[in-house]
C-alpha positions in Angstrom: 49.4 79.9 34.0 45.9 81.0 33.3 45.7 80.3 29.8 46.4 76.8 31.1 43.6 76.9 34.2 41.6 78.0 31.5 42.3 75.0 28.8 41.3 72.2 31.5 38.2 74.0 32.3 37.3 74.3 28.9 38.4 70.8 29.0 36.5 68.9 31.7 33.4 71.0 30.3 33.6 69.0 27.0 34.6 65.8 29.4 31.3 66.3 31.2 29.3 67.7 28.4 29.6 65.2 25.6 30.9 62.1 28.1 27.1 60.9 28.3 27.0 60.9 24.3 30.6 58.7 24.5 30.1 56.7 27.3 26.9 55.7 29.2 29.5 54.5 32.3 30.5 58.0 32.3 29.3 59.5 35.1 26.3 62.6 35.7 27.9 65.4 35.9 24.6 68.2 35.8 25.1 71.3 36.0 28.8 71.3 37.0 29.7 71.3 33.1 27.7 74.7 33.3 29.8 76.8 36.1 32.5 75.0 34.5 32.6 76.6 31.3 31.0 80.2 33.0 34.1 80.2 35.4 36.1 79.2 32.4 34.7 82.6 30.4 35.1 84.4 33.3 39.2 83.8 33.8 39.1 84.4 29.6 37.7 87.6 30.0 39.5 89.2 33.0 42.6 88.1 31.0 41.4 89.7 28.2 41.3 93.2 29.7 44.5 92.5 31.6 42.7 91.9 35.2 44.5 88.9 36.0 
């Protein structure tokens, strides 16, 4: 279940990093692709050691 939380983070990051690059309709996302893909790190690391 977390691997898969962790997958759409990772996800919507790219979504929102590289959308502007795609797409010029896509919309400004700003810094939300940033806690995105921290809170994404975050879940991968307290996996990691077994946390969560």
């Amino acid at each position: 279940m977390l691997w898969t939380i962790i997958v759409i983070l990772v996800i919507l990051w790219a979504l929102g990093f590289f959308g502007r690059r795609i797409s010029s309709n896509f919309p400004n996302t700003g810094n939300w692709v940033h806690v995105l893909i921290v809170i994404a790190v975050i879940l991968l690391i307290l996996k990691l050691l077994g946390v969560a």
